[in-house]
ZAVOLUM-700980 format. One record per atom (N, C-alpha, C, O): residue in three letters; atom name; x, y, z negated. Coordinates in steps of 0.1 Angstrom, whole numbers. Atoms other than C-alpha are relative to their C-alpha. Layout:
// residues N
+------+------+-------+-------+-------+
| code | site |     X |     Y |     Z |
+------+------+-------+-------+-------+
|  ALA |   CA |     X |     Y |     Z |
...
+------+------+-------+-------+-------+
// end
This chain:
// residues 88
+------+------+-------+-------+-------+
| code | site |     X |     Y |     Z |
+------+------+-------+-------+-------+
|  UNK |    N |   -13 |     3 |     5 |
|  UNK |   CA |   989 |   835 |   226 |
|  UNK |    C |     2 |     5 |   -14 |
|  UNK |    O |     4 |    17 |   -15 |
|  UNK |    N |    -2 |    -2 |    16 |
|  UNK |   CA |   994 |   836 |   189 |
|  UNK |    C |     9 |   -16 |   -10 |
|  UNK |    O |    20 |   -20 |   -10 |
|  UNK |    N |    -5 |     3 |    11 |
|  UNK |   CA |   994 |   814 |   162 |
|  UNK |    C |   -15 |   -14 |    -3 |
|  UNK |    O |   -27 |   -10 |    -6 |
|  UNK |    N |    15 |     7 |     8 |
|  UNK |   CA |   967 |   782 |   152 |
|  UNK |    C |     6 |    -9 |    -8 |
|  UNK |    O |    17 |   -12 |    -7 |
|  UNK |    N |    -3 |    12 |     8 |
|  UNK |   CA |   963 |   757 |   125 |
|  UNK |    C |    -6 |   -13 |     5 |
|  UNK |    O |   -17 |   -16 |     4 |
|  UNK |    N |     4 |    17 |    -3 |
|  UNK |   CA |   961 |   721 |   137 |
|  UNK |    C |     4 |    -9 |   -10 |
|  UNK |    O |    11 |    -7 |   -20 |
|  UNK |    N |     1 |    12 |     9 |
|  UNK |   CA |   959 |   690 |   123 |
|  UNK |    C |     7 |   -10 |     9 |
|  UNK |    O |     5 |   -11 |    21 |
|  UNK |    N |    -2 |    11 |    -6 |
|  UNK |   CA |   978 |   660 |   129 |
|  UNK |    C |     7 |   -12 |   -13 |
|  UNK |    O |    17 |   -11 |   -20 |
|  UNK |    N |    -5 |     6 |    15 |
|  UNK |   CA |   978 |   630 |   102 |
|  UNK |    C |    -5 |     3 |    -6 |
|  UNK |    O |     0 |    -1 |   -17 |
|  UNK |    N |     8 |   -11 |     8 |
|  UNK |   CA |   952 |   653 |    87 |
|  UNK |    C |    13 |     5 |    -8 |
|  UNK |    O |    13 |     3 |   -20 |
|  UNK |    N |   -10 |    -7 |     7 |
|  UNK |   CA |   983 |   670 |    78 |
|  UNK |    C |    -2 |    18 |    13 |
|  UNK |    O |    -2 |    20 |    25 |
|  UNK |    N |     3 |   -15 |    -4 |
|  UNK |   CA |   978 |   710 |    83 |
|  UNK |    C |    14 |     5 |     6 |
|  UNK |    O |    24 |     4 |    -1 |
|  UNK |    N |   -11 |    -5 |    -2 |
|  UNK |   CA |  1004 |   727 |   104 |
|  UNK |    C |    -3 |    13 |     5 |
|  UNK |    O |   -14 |    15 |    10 |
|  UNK |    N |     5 |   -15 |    -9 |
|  UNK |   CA |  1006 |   767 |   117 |
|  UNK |    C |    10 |     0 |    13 |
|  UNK |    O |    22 |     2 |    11 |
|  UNK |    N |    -8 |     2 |   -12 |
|  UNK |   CA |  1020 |   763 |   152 |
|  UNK |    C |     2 |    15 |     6 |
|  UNK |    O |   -10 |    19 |     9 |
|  UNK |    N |    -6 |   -12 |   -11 |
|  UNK |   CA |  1035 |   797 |   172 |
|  UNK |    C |     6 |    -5 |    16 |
|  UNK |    O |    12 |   -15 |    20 |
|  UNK |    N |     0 |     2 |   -15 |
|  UNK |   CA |  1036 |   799 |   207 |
|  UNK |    C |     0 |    11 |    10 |
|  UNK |    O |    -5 |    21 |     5 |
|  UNK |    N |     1 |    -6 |   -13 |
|  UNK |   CA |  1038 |   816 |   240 |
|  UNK |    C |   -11 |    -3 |     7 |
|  UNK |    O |   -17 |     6 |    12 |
|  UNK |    N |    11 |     7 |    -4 |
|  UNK |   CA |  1012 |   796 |   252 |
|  UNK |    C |   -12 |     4 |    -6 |
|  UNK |    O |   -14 |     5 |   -18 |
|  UNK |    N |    19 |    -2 |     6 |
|  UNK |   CA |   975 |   803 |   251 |
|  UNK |    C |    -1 |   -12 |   -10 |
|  UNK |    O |     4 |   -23 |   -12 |
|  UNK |    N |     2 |    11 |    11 |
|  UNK |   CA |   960 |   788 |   222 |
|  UNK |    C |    -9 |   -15 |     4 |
|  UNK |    O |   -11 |   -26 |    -2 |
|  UNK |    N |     5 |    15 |    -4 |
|  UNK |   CA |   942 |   764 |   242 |
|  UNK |    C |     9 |   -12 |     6 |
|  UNK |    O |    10 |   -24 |     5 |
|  UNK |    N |   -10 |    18 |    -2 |
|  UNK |   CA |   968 |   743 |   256 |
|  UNK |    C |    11 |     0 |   -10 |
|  UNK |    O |    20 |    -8 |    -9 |
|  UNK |    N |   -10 |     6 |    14 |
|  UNK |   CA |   990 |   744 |   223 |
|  UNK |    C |    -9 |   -11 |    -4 |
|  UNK |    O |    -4 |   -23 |    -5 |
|  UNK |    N |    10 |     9 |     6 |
|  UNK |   CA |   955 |   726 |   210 |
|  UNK |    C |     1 |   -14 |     4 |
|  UNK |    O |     1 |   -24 |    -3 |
|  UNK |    N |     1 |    10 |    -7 |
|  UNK |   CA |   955 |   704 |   241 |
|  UNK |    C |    16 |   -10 |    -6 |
|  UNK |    O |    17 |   -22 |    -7 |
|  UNK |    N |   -15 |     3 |    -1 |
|  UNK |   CA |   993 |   697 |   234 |
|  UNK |    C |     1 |   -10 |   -19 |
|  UNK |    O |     6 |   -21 |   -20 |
|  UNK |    N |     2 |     4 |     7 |
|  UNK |   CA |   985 |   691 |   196 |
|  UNK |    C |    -9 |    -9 |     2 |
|  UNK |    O |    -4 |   -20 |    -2 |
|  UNK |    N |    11 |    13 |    -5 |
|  UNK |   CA |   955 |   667 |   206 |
|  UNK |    C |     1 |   -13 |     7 |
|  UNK |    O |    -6 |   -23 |     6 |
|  UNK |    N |   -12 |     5 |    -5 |
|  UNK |   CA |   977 |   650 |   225 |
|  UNK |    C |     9 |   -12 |    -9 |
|  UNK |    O |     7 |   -24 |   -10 |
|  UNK |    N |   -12 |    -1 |    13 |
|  UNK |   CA |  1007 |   645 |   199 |
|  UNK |    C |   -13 |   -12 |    -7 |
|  UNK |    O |   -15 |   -24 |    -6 |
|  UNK |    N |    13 |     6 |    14 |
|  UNK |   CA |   976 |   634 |   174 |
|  UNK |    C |     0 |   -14 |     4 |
|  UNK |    O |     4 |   -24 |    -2 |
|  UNK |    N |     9 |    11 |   -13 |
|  UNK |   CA |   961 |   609 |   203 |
|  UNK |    C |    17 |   -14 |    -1 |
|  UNK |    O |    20 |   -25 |    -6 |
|  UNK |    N |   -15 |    11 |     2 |
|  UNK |   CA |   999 |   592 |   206 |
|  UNK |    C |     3 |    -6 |   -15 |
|  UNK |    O |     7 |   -17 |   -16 |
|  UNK |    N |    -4 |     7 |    13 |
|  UNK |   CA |  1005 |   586 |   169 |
|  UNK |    C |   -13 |   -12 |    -2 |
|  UNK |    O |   -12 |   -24 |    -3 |
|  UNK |    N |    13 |     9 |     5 |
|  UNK |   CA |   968 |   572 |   161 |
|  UNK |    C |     0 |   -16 |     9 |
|  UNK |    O |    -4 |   -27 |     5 |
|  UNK |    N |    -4 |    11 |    -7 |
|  UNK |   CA |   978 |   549 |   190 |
|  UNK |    C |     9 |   -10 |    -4 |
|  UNK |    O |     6 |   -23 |    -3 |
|  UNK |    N |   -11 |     6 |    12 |
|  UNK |   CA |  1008 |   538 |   169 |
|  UNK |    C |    -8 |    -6 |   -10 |
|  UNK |    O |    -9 |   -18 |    -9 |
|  UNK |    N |    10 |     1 |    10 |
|  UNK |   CA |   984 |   536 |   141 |
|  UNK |    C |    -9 |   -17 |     3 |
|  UNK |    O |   -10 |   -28 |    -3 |
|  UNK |    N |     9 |    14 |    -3 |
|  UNK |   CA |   961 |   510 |   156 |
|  UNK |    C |     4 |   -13 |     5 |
|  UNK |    O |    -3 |   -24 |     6 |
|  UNK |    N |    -7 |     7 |    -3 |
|  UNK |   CA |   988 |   494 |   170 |
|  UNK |    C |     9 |   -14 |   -13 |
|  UNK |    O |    13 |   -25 |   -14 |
|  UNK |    N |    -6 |     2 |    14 |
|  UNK |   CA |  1003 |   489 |   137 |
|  UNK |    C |    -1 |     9 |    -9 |
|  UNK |    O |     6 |    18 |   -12 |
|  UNK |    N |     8 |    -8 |    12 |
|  UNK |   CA |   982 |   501 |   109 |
|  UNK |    C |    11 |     3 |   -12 |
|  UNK |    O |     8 |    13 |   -19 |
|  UNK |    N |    -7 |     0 |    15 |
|  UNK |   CA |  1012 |   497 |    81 |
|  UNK |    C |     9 |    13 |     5 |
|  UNK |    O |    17 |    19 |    -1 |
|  UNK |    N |   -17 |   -10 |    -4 |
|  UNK |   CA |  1036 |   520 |    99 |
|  UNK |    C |     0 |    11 |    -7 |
|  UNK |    O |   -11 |    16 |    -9 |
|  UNK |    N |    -8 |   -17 |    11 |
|  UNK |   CA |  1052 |   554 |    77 |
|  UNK |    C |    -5 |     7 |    10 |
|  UNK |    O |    -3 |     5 |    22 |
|  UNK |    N |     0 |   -18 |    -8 |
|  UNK |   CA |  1040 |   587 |    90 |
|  UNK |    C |     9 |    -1 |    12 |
|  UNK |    O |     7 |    -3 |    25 |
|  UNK |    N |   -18 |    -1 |   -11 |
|  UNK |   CA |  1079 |   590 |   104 |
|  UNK |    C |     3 |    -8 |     9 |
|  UNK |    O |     6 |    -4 |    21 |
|  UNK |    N |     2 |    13 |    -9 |
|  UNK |   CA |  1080 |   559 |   119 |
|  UNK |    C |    -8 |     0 |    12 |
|  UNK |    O |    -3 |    -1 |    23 |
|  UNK |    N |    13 |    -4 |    -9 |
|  UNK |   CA |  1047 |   564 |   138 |
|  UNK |    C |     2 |     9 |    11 |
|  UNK |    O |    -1 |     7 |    23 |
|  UNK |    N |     1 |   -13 |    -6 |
|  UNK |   CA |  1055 |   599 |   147 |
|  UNK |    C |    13 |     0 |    11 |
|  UNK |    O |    13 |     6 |    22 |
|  UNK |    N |   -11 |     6 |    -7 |
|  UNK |   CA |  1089 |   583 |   160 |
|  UNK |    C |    -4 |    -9 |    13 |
|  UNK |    O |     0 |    -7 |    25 |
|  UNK |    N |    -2 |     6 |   -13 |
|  UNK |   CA |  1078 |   562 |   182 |
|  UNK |    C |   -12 |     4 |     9 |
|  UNK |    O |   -13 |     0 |    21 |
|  UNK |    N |     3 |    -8 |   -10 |
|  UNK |   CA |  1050 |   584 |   195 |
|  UNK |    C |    11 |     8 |    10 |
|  UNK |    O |    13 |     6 |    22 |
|  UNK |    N |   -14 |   -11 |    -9 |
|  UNK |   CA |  1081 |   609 |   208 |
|  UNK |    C |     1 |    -9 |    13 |
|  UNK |    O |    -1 |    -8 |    25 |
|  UNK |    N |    -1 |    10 |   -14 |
|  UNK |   CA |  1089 |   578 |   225 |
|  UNK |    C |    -7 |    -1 |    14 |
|  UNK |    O |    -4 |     1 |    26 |
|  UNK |    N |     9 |     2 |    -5 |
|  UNK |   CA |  1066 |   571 |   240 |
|  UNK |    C |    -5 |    10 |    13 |
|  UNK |    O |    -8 |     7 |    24 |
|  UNK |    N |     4 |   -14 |    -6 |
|  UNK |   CA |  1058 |   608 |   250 |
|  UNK |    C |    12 |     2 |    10 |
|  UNK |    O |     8 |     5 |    21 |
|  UNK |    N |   -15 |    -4 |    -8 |
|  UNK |   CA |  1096 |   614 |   266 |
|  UNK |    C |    -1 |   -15 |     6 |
|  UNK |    O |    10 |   -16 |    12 |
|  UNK |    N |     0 |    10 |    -9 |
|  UNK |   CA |  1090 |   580 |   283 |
|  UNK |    C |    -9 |     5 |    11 |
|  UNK |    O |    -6 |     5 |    23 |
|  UNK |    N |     5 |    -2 |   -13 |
|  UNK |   CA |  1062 |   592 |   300 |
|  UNK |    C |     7 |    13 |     9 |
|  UNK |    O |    12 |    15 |    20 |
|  UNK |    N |   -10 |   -16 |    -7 |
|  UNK |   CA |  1077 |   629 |   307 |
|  UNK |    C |    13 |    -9 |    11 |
|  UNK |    O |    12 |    -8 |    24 |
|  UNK |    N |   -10 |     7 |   -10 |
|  UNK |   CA |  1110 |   606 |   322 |
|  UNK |    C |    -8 |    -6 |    13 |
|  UNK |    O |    -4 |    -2 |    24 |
|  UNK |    N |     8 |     8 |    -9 |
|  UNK |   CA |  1084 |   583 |   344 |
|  UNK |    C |    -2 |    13 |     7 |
|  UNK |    O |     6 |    14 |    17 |
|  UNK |    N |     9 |   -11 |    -9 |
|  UNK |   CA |  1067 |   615 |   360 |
|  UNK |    C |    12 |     6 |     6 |
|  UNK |    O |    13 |     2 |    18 |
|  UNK |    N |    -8 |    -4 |    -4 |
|  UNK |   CA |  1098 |   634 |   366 |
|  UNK |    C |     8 |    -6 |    10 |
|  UNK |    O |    11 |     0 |    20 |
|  UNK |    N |    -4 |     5 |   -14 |
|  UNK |   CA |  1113 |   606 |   387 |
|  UNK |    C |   -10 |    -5 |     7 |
|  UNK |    O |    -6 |   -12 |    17 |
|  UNK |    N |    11 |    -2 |    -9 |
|  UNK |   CA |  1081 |   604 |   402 |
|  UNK |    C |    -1 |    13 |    12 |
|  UNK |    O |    -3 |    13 |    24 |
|  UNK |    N |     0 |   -13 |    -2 |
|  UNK |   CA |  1083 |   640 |   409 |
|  UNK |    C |    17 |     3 |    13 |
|  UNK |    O |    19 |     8 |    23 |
|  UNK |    N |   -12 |     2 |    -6 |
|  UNK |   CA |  1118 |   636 |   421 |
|  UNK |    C |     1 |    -7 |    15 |
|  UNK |    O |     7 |    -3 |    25 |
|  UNK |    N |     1 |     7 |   -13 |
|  UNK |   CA |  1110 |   609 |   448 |
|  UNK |    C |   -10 |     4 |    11 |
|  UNK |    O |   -13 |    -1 |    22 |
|  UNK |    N |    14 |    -7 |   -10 |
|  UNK |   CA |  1079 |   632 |   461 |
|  UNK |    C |    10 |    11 |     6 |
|  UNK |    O |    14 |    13 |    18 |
|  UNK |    N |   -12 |   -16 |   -10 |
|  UNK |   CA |  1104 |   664 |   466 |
|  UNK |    C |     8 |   -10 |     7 |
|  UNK |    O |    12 |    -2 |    16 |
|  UNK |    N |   -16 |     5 |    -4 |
|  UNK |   CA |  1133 |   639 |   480 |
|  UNK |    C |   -11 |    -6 |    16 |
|  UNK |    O |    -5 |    -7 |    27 |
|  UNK |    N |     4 |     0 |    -9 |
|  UNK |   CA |  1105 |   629 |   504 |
|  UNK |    C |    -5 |     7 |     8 |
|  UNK |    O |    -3 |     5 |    20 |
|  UNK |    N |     6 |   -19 |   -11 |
|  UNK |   CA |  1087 |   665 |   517 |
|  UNK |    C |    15 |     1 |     4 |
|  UNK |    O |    18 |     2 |    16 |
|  UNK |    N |   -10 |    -7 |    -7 |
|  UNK |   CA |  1123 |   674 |   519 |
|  UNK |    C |     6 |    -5 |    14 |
|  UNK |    O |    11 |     1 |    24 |
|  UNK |    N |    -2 |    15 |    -9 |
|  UNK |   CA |  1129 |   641 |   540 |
|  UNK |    C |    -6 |     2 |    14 |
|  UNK |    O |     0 |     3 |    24 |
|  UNK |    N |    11 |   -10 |    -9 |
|  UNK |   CA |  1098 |   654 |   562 |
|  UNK |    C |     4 |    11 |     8 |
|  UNK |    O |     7 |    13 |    20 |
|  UNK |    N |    -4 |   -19 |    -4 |
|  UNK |   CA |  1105 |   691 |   562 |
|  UNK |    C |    13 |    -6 |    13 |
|  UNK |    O |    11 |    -5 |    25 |
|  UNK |    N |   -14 |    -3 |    -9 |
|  UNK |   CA |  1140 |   684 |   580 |
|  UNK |    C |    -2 |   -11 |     9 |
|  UNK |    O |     9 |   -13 |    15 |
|  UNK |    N |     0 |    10 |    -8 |
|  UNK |   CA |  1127 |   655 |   601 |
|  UNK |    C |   -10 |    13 |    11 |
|  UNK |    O |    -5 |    17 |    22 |
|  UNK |    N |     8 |    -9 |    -8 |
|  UNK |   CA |  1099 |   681 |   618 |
|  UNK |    C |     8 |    12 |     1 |
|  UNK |    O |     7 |    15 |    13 |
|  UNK |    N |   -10 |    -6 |    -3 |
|  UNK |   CA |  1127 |   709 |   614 |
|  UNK |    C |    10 |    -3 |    14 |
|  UNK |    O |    16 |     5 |    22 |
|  UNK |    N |   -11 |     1 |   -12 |
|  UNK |   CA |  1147 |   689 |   639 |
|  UNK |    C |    -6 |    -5 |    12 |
|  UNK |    O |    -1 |    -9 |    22 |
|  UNK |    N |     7 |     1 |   -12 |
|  UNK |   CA |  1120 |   684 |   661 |
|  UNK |    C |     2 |    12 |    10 |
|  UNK |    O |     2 |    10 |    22 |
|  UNK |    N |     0 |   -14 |    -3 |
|  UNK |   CA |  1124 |   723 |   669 |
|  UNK |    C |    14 |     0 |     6 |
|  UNK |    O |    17 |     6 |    16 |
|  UNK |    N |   -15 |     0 |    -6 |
|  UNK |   CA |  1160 |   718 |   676 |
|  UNK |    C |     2 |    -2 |    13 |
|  UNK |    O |    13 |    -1 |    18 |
+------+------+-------+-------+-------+
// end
């Protein structure tokens, strides 16, 4: 848990964290991996632009997983109290 220099855009950044420095890297590698995707998608696009609709992209999947995540707990719990009232 410190401090590294990554690259993204071959642009140098010094990142701080709580996090081991291996999954900042992963998290930066990541980030990188989403823009270049932009990139090849549409070669002309601005840095900003790019780095814009990676986010997107990124908080699209984060949203998708989360109500994924939401309909798994809404189910165990669904479960849990269905075998709970077997005991009853």
């Amino acid at each position: 848990m410190g401090t590294i220099e990554a690259y993204i855009l071959g642009q140098k950044y010094t990142i701080r964290g709580d996090a081991p420095d291996e999954h900042i890297e992963k998290l930066v590698a990541y980030v990188n991996s989403k823009i270049q995707e932009v990139y090849k998608n549409a070669p002309n696009t601005a840095p900003l632009k790019a780095s814009i609709l990676a986010a997107i992209d990124i908080a699209d999947e984060l949203y998708r997983l989360r109500d994924e995540q939401e309909i798994i707990a809404r189910g165990i719990e669904d479960k849990a109290n269905a075998l709970t009232g077997l005991f009853d």
